[in-house]
C-alpha positions in Angstrom: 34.0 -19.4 -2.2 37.7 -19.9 -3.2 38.2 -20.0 0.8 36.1 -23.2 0.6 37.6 -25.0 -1.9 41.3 -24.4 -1.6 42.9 -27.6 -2.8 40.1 -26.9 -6.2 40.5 -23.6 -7.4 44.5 -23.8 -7.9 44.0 -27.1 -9.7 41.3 -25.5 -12.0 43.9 -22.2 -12.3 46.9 -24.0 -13.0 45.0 -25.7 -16.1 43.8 -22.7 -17.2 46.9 -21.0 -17.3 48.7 -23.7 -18.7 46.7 -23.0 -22.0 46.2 -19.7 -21.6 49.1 -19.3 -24.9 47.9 -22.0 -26.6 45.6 -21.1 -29.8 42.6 -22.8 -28.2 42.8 -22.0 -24.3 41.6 -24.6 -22.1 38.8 -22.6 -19.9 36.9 -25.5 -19.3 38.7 -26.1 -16.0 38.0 -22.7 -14.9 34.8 -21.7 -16.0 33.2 -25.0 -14.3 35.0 -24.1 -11.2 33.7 -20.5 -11.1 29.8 -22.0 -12.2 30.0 -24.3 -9.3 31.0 -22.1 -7.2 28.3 -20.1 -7.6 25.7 -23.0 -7.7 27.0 -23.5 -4.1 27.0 -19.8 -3.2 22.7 -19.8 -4.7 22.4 -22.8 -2.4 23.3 -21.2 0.9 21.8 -17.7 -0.1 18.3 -20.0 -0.4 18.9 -22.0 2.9 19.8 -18.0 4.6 16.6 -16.9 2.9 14.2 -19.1 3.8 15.6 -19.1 7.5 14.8 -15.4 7.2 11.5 -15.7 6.0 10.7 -18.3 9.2 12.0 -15.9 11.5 10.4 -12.9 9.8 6.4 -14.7 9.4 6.6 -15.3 13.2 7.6 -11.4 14.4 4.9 -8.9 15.5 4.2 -6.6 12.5 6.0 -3.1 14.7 9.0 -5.5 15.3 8.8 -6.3 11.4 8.6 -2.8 10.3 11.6 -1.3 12.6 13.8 -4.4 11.2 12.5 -3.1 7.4 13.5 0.4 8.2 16.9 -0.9 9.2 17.9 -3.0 6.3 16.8 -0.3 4.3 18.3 2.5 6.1 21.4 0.8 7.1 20.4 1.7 11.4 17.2 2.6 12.8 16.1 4.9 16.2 13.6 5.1 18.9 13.1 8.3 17.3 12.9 6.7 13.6 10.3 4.1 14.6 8.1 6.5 16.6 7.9 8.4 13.4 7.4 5.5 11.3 5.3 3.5 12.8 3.4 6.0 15.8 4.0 3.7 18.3 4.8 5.2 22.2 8.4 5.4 22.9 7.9 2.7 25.4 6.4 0.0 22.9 9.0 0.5 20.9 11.7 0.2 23.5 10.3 -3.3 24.1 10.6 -4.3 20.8 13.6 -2.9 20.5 15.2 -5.2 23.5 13.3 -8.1 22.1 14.9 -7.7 19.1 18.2 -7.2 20.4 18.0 -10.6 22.7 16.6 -12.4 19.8 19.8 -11.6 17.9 18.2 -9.5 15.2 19.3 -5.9 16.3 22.9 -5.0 17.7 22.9 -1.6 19.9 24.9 1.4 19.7 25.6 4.5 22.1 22.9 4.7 24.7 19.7 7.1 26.0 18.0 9.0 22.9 21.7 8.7 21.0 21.4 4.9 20.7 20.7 3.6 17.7 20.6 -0.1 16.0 21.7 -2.1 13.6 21.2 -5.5 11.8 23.3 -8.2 13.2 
């Protein structure tokens, strides 16, 4: 957040630490800073979140449950989602390359090494 308010936060840090010595420090500066700050950060975490959940109502449930396993495991397989979900390798390769042209998977290695992560 600092990165997106450079000309504020070395305003609301120079008042700071100009009273830092003082017997009453002047936080106020800061503190309201840092609070909008994070007001701002909440804001475009809801926006991400609710673009998510658009994307995510509209995908097949297999397609839903290998993207689960990812975020939650950090990468996914074939061989992962077979297990998981029971589905024939070549179902899964499908939704695997839909996933990956939708922008939702990026692909590493290739053959039965390949595995995938969230973009």
């Amino acid at each position: 957040m600092v990165e997106q308010n450079k000309d504020a936060y070395p305003l609301a840090l120079r008042q700071t630490q100009g009273s830092i010595r003082a017997e009453a420090a002047d936080w106020q500066s800061w503190l309201m800073f840092f609070l909008r700050s994070l007001a701002e950060q909440v804001r475009r975490l809801e926006k991400k979140a609710e673009r998510e959940k658009r994307v995510l109502v509209a995908m097949p449930e297999l397609s839903l449950q290998i993207v689960e396993f990812a975020r939650e495991h950090g990468r996914v397989t074939i061989g992962e989602a077979i297990k998981l979900t029971g589905a024939s390798r070549n179902t899964l390769k499908q939704h695997f390359r839909a996933l990956v042209e939708r922008g939702h998977l990026k692909p590493h290695g290739s053959g039965r090494g390949a595995w995938y992560e969230l973009r």
